[in-house]
C-alpha positions as CSV (number, residue, x, y, z in Angstrom):
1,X,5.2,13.3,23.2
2,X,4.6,10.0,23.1
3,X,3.4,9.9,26.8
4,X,1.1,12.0,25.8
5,X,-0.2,10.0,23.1
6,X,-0.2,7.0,25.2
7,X,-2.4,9.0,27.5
8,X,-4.9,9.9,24.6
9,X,-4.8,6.9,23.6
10,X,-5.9,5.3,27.2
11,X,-8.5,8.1,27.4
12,X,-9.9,7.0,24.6
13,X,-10.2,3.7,24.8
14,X,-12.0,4.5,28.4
15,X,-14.5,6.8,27.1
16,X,-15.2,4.7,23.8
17,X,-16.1,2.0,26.2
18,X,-17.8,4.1,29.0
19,X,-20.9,3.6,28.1
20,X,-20.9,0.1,28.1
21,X,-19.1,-0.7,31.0
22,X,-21.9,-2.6,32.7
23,X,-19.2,-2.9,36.7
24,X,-20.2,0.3,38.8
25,X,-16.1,0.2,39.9
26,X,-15.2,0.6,36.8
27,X,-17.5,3.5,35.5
28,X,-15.9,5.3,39.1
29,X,-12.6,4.7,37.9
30,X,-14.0,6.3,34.8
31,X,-15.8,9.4,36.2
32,X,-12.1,9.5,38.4
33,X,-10.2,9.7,35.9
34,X,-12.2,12.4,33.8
35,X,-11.8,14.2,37.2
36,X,-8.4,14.3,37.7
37,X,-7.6,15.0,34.0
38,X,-10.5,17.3,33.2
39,X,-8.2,18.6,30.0
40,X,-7.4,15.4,28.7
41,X,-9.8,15.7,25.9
42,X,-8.6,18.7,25.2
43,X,-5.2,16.7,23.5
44,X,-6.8,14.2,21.6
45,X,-5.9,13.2,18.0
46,X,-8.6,11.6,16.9
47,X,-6.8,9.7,13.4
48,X,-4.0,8.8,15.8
49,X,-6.0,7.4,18.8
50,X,-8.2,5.9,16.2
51,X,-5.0,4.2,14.4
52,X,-3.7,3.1,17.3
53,X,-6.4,1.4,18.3
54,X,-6.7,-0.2,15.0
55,X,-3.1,-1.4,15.8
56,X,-3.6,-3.4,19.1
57,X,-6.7,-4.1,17.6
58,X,-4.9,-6.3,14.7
59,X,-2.3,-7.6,17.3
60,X,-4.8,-9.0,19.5
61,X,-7.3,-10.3,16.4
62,X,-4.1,-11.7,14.6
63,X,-2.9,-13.4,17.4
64,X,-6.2,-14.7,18.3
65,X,-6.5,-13.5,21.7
66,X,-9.7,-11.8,21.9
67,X,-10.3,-10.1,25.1
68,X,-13.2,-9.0,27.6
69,X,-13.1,-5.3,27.2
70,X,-14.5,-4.4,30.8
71,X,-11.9,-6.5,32.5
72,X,-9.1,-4.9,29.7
73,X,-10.1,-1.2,30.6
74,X,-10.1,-2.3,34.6
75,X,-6.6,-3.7,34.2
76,X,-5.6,-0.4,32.3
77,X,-7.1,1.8,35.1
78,X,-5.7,0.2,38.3
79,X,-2.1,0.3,37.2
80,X,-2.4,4.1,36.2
81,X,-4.0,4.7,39.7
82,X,-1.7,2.6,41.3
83,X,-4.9,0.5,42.4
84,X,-4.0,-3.0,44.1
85,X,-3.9,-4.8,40.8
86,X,-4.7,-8.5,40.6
87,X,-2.1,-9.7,39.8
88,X,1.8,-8.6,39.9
89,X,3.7,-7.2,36.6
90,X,5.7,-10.5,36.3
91,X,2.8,-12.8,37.1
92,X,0.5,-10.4,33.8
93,X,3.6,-11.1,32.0
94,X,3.0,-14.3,32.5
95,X,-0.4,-14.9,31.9
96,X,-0.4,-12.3,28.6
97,X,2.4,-14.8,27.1
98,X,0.7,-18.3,27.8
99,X,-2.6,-16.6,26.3
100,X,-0.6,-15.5,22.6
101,X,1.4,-18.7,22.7
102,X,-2.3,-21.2,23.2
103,X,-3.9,-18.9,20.6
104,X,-0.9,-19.3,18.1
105,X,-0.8,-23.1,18.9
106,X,-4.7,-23.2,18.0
107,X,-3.9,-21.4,14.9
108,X,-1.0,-23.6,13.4
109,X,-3.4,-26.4,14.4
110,X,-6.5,-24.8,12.4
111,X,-3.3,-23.7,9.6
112,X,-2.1,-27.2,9.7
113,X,-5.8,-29.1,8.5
114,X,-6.2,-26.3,5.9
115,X,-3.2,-27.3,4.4
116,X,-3.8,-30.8,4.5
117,X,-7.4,-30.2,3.5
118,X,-6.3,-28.4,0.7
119,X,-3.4,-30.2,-1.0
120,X,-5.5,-33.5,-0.5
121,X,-8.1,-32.0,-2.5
122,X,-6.0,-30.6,-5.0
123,X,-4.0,-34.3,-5.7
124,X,-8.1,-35.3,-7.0
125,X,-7.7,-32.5,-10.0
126,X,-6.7,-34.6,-12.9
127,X,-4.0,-32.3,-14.3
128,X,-2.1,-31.6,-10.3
129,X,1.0,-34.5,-10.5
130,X,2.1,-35.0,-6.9
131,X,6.3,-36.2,-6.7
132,X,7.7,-38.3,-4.1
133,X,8.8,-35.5,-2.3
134,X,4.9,-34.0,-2.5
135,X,5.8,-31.1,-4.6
136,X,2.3,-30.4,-6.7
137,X,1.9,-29.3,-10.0
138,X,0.6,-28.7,-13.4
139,X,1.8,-28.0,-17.1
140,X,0.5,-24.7,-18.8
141,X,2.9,-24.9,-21.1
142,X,5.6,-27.6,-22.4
143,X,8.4,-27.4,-24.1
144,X,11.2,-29.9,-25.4
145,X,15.2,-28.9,-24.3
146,X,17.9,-28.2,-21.7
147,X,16.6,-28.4,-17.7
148,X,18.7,-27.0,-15.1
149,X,20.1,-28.8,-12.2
150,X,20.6,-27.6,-8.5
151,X,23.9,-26.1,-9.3
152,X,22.5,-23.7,-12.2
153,X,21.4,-20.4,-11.5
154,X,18.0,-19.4,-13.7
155,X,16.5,-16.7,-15.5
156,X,12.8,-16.7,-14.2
157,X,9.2,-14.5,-14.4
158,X,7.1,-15.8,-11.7
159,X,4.5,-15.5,-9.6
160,X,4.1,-16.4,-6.0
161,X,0.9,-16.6,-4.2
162,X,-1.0,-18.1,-1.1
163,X,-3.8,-20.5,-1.7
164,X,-6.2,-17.6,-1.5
165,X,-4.8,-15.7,-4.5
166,X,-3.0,-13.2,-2.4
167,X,0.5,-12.3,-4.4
168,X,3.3,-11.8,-2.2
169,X,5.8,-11.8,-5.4
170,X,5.9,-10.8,-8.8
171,X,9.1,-10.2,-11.3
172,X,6.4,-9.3,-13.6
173,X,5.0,-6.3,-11.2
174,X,8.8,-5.3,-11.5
175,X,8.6,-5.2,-14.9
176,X,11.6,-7.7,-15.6
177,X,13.2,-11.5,-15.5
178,X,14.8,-12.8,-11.9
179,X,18.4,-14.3,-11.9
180,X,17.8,-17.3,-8.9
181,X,20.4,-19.9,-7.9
182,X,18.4,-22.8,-7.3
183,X,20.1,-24.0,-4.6
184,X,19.4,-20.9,-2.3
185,X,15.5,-21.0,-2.8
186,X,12.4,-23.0,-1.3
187,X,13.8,-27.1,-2.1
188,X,10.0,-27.5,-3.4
189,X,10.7,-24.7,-6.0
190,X,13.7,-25.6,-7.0
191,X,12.5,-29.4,-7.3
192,X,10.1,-28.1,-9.6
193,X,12.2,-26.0,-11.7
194,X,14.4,-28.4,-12.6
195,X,11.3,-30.7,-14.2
196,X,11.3,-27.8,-16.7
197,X,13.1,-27.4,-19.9
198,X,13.7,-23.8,-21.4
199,X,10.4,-21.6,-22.5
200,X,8.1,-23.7,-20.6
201,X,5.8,-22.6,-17.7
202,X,4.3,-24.8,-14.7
203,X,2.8,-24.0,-11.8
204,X,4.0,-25.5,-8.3
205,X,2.0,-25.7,-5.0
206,X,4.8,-26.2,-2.7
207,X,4.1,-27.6,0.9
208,X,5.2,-26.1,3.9
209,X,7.2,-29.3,4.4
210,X,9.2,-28.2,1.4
211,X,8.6,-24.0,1.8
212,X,8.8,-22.1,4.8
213,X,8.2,-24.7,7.2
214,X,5.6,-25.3,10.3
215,X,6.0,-21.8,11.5
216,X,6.7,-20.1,8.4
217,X,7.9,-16.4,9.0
218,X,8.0,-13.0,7.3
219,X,5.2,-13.2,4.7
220,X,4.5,-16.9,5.2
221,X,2.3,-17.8,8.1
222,X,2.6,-21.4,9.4
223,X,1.5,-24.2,7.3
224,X,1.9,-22.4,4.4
225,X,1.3,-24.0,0.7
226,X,2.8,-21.6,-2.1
227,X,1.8,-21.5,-5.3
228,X,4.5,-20.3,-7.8
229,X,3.9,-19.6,-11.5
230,X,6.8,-19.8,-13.2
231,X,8.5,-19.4,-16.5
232,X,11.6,-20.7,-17.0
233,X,13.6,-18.1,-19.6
234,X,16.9,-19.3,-19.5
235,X,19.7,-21.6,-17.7
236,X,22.5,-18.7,-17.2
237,X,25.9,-19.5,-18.2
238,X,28.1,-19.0,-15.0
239,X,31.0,-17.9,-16.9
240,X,28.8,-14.8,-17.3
241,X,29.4,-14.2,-13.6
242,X,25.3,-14.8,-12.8
């Protein structure tokens, strides 16, 4: 089954691009293949060829190696003709991974300015206080009382977002207060949160330096500066077993 759909998905990409395949081999190779496989067509899912193109589409856009189709479709045909290829499967290997790994370079690079273009700016808005540490934030609301310390565990609503307004997490999408130890989060969050006394809300931009780091990873992209709204509910009493 799924050699099929590899298949389909090959055919398709081939006679998607027929037309403007400009190399006379290649429109052979083309013509060939249709030959040999005159019921090939015949197989075709159209949502799934279409969504897996969509998928090595985003792989090769998000990883910012854009390609020359012609010479893709060419590379595609020879090996399943068993064509001399150019160059051997180790030596493609090869080449694929040096192109990903420049292109990711480029973009922590291009990642890397934004950031710094962005928290620079942000240390001109009169209300942003910058710590030692570089933590950013500002006061919605103040309040006068207890502030926890890195050994407490917190009662919190928050949102966390990218600089673009994206949300990637919300206790108030789930309807309900988060229990956090501070010690096991993001040091620029929990640097932050412990400037707070009980019932007050700030909002932190938090450096990569002091979030998920140069190369980030899950959600985070590198150079990542996340912005966390946050109330603070409650400092939990550990004899509660929180």
């Amino acid at each position: 089954m799924k050699h099929t759909i590899f298949i389909a998905f090959i055919a398709m990409v081939i006679t998607g691009f027929s037309g403007c395949a400009k190399n006379d081999g290649i429109s052979a190779m083309i013509e060939n293949m249709k030959a040999k496989n005159p019921s090939i067509e015949e197989n075709f899912d159209n949502d799934q060829s279409y969504a897996l193109g969509m998928g090595i589409g985003f792989y090769i856009k998000n990883n910012g190696a854009y390609i020359n189709i012609e010479e893709f479709v060419k590379g595609i045909l020879e090996v399943i003709y068993d064509e001399e290829t150019r160059f051997d499967e180790e030596e493609a290997k090869n080449i694929e991974n040096q192109a990903f790994r420049a292109a990711y370079e480029k973009m922590k690079a291009k990642a890397r300015e934004d950031e710094e273009i962005f928290l620079a700016e942000n240390t001109e808005n009169p209300v942003i206080i910058t710590t030692e540490s570089g933590l950013q934030y500002e006061i919605i609301e103040e309040t006068s009382g207890p502030k926890p310390v890195l050994e407490d565990t917190v009662l919190i609503h928050y949102e966390g977002s990218f600089v673009n307004g994206e949300v990637f997490g919300s206790s108030h999408e789930l309807e309900e207060p988060t229990n956090i130890p501070l010690a096991h989060i993001f040091p620029g969050w929990a640097e932050g949160i412990q400037l707070m006394s009980v019932g007050s809300i700030y909002r932190f931009y938090i450096p990569s330096s002091l979030g998920a780091g140069d190369d980030g990873g899950g959600p985070f992209p590198p150079f990542s500066t996340l912005v966390f709204e946050t109330e603070l509910l409650e400092i939990l009493d550990p004899s509660e077993g929180n």
